[in-house]
C-alpha positions as CSV (number, residue, x, y, z in Angstrom):
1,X,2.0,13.0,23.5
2,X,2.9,9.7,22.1
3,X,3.9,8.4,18.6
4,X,1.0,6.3,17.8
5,X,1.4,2.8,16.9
6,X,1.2,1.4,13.9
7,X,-1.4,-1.5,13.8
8,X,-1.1,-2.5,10.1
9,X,2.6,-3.3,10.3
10,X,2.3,-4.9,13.7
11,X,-0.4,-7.0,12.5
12,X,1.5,-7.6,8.8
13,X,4.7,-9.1,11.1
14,X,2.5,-11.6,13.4
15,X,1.4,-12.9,10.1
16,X,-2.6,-12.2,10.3
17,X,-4.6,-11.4,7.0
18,X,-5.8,-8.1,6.4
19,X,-8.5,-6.9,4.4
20,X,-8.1,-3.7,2.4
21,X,-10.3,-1.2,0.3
22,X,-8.3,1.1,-2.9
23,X,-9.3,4.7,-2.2
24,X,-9.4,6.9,-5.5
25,X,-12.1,9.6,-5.2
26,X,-10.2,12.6,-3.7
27,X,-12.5,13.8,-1.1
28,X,-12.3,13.5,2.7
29,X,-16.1,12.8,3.0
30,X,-16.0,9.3,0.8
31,X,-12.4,8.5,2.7
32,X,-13.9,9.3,6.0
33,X,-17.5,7.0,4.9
34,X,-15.5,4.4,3.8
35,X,-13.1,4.0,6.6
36,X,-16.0,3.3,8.5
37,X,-17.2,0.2,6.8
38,X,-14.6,-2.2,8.9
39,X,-11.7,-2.6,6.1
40,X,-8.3,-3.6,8.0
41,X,-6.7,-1.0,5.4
42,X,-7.0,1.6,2.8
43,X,-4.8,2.4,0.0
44,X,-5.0,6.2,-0.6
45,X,-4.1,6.4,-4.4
46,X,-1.9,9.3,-5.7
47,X,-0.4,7.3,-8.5
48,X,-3.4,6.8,-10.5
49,X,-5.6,9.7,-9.3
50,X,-6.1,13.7,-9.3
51,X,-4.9,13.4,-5.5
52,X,-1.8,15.6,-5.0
53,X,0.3,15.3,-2.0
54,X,-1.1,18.1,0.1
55,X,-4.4,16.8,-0.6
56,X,-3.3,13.3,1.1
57,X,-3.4,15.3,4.3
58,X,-7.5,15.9,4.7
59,X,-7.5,12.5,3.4
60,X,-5.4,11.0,6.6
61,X,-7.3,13.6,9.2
62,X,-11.1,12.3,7.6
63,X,-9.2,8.5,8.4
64,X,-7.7,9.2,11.7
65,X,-10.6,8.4,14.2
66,X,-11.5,5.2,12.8
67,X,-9.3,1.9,13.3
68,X,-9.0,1.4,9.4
69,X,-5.2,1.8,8.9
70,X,-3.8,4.0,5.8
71,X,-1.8,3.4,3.2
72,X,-0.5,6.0,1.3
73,X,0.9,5.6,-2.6
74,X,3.3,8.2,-3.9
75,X,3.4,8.0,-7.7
76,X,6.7,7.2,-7.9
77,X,10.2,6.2,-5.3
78,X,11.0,9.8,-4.9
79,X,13.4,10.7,-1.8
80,X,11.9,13.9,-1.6
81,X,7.9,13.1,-2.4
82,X,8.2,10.2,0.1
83,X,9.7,12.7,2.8
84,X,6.2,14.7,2.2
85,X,3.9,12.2,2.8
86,X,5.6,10.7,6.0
87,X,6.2,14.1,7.4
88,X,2.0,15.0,7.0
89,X,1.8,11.9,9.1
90,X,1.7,8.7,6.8
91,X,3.3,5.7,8.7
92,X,3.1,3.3,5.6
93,X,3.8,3.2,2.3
94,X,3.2,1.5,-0.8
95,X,5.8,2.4,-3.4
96,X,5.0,1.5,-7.3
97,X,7.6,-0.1,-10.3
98,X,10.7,-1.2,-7.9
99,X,12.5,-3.1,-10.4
100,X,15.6,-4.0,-8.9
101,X,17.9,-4.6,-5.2
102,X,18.8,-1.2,-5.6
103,X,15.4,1.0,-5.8
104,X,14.3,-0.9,-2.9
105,X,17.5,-0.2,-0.9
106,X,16.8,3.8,-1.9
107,X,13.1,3.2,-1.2
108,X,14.2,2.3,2.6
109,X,16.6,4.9,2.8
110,X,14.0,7.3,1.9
111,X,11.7,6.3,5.1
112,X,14.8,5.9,7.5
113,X,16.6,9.3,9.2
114,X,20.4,9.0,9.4
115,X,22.4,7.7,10.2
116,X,20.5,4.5,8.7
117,X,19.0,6.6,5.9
118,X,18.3,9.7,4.2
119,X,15.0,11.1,5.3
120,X,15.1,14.8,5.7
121,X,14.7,16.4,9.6
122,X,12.2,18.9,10.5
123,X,10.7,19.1,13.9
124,X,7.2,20.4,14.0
125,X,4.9,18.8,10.9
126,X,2.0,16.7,11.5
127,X,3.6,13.5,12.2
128,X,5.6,14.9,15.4
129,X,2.7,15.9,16.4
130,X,3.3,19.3,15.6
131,X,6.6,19.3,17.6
132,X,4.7,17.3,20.7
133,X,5.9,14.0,20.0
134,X,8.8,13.9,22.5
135,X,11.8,11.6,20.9
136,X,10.1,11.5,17.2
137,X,13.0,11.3,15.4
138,X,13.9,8.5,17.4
139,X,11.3,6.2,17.3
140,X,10.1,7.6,14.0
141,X,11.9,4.6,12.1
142,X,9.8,1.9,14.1
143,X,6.6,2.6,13.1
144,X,6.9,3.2,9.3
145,X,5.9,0.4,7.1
146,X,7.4,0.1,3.8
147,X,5.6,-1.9,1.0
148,X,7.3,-2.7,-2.2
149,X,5.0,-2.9,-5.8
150,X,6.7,-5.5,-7.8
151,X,4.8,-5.1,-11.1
152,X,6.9,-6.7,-14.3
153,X,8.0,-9.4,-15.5
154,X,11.4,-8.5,-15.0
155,X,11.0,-7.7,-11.2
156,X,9.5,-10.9,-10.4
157,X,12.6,-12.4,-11.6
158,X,14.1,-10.5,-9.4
159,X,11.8,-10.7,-6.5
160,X,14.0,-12.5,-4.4
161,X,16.7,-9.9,-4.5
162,X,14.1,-6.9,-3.6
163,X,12.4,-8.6,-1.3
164,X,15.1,-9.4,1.1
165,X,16.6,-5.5,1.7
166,X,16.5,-4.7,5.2
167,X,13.6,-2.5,5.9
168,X,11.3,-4.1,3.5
169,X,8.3,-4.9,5.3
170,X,6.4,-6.2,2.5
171,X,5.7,-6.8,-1.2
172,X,2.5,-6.2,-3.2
173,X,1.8,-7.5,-6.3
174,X,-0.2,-5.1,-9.6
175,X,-1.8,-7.9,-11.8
176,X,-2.5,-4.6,-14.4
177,X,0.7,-3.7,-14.9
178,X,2.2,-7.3,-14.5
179,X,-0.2,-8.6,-16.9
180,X,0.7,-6.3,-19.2
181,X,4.6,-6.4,-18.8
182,X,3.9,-10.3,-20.0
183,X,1.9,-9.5,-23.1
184,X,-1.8,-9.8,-21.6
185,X,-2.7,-6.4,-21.5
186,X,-6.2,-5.7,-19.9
187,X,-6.0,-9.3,-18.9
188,X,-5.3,-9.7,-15.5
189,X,-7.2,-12.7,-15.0
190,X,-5.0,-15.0,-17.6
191,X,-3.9,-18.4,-16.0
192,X,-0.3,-17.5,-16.6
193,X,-0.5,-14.1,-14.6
194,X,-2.1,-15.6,-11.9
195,X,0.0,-18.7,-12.2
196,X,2.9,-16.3,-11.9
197,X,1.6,-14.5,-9.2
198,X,0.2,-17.4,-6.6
199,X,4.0,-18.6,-7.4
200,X,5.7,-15.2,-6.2
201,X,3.7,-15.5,-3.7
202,X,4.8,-19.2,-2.3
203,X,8.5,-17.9,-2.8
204,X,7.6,-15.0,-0.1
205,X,6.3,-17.4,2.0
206,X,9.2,-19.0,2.2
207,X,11.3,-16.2,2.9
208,X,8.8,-14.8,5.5
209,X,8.3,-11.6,3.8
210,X,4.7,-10.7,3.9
211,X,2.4,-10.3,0.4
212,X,-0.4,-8.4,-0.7
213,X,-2.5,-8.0,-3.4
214,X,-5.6,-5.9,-5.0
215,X,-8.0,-8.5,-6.9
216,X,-11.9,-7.8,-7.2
217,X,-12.3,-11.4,-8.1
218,X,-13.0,-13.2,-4.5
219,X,-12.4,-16.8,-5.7
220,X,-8.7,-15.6,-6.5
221,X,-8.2,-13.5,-3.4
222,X,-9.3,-16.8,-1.8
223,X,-6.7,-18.3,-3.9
224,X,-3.7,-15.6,-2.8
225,X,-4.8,-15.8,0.8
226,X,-4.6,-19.7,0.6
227,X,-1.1,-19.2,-0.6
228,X,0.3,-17.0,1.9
229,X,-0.8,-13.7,0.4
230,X,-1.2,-11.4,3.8
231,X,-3.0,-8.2,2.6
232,X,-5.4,-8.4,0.1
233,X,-7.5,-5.3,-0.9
234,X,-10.7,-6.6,-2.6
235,X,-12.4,-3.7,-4.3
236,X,-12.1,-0.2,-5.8
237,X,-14.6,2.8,-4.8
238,X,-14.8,4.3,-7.7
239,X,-15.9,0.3,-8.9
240,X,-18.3,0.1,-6.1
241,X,-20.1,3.1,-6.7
242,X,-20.3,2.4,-10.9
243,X,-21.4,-1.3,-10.3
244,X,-24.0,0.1,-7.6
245,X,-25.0,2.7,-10.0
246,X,-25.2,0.5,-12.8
247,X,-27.2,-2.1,-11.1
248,X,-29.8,0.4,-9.4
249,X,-30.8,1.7,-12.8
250,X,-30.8,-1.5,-14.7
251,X,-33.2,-3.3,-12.1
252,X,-35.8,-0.8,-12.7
253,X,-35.2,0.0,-16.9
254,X,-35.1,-4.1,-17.4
């Protein structure tokens, strides 16, 4: 049995633009539906959601057959929590609030085994393949993904520093929380949190370190794309389901 590949990260370091979907709704049937509707990626949402870390697992199994690659947030850069989630079998991760050089340098520790980091052994959990995987722990490293959330005000000014650990394989940008950390709360289509965000963006370019986003407004994903953003996830379910809702019952009440 072999470790299987992981598309998303090889695709992220060739530089091609992936499309992604934010999963919220905490049941395998709406993951496994959507994971058949062609998104390049799909954030599975612990951090904002009722989903609990052993209910990530269904989650990934209801994901698994289809080509749709998933991303798994932990609610916070937790050694431990992250150990969880990679040893059910997540190969990338997208961590939220890293706000300086040094939570991203424990971030990677946290995905890496030693002697290059601190991830925890055990030998027969899901991503081993149940112990099948012959030489895991040594290729294990390889195939995880690690994505950073830079979020405030603060971290952008650092963004530089953070995005330049070893082992960082990307950063993603959270217009709620950044908008808020600069004093537009609610507003994260204000000209100076874009401004600041299609800037961040230009700087990773430069450095060659990967950018992503989640905007359901397509002329600014356009935008982010145009400037070197790399993953771009461009809707919510739980939004898609309320606006379908919404719009179903309002055609035929007038």
């Amino acid at each position: 049995m072999d470790l299987p590949a992981n598309r998303f990260k090889a695709r992220l370091a060739r530089g091609e633009v992936q499309y992604g979907l934010w999963s919220t709704i905490p049941d395998p049937s709406a993951v496994e539906a959507l994971a058949g509707a062609g998104f390049d990626w799909m954030v599975l949402d612990t951090e904002h959601t009722a989903v609990e870390v052993s209910a990530v697992l269904p989650l990934l199994q209801a994901m698994a057959p289809y080509p749709t690659a998933a991303v798994v947030r932990p609610w916070v850069n937790d050694t431990a929590l992250i150990k969880r989630h990679l040893d059910q079998g997540a190969q990338t991760l997208l961590l939220p609030y890293i706000q300086s050089r040094a939570e991203a340098e424990a971030a990677v520790a946290a995905v890496r085994y030693p002697p290059r980091g601190a991830r925890g052994v055990a030998g027969t959990m899901r991503a081993a393949g149940y112990g099948r995987i012959a030489g895991y722990h040594a290729k294990a490293d390889a195939e995880i993904c690690l994505l950073l959330q830079v979020e405030t005000a603060l971290a952008l000014s650092r963004l530089e520093e953070i995005a330049t650990v070893d082992g960082v394989d990307g950063i993603f940008f959270g217009p709620a929380d950044l908008s808020a950390s600069m004093g537009h709360l609610g507003q994260t289509g204000h000209p100076e949190v874009r401004g600041a965000i299609l800037d961040a963006i230009t700087r990773l370019s430069r450095l060659g370190v990967p950018a992503g986003i989640l905007t359901q407004d397509a002329d600014f994903a356009r935008a982010t794309i145009d400037a070197g953003a790399r993953f771009v996830a461009l809707a919510v379910d739980i939004a898609l389901l309320v606006r379908a809702a919404d719009a179903l019952i309002d055609r035929f009440r007038g």
